[in-house]
Steps between C-alpha positions, in 0.01 A plus 500: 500500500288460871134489408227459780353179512177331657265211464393642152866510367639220668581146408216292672499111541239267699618264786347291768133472498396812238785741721661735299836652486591892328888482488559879545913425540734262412837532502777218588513692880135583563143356401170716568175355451142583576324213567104412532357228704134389499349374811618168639756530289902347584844460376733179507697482811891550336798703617772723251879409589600847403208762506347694810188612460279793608114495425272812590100481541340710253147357580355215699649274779777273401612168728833429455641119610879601532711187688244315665360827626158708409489859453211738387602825321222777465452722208823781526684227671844362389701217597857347421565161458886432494690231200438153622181510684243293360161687476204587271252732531114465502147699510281306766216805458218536262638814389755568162909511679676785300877524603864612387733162454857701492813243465861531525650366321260400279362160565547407128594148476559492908208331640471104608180384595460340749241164512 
């Protein structure tokens, strides 16, 4: 049976420097996470081999490094970022990032860091 589901009912787990991750959907074909950032905040630079992924700007200003390239995404913003491109995203503001991190397929067991 479909139930809603937020940040209260959700599975939650900490990354990075005290992010956090609600997983709101995980299937074997799609992933959807809300994700917090504090300020000054980043993720690993690392590609997925299978996954594309779309994340939306709930709150804040993110700064995405996608390919050797820099992009800023304002709050009610998306952007794509297509299998194989190596990228991670960061919060270069004082203020809390709030976004949507939707996968597909899910990135389960796809990612490769890259050093």
């Amino acid at each position: 049976m479909n139930k809603p589901i937020d940040k209260k009912t959700a599975a939650r787990y900490e990354w990075g420097n005290h992010c956090e991750s609600w997983i709101l959907a995980d299937t074997g074909d799609l992933s959807i996470k809300q994700e917090t950032m504090p300020p000054g905040t980043r993720e690993r630079l690392h590609f997925h081999t299978n996954a594309q992924q779309f994340f939306f700007v709930i709150k804040g200003t993110a700064t995405f490094y996608i390919d050797d390239k820099k992009e800023i995404v304002n709050e009610q913003q998306g952007l794509l970022i297509n299998k194989n491109s190596k990228h991670f995203i960061a919060n270069e503001t004082n203020e809390l990032l709030d976004f949507l991190a939707v996968s597909q397929p899910s990135t389960n067991k796809d990612r490769t860091n890259v050093p």
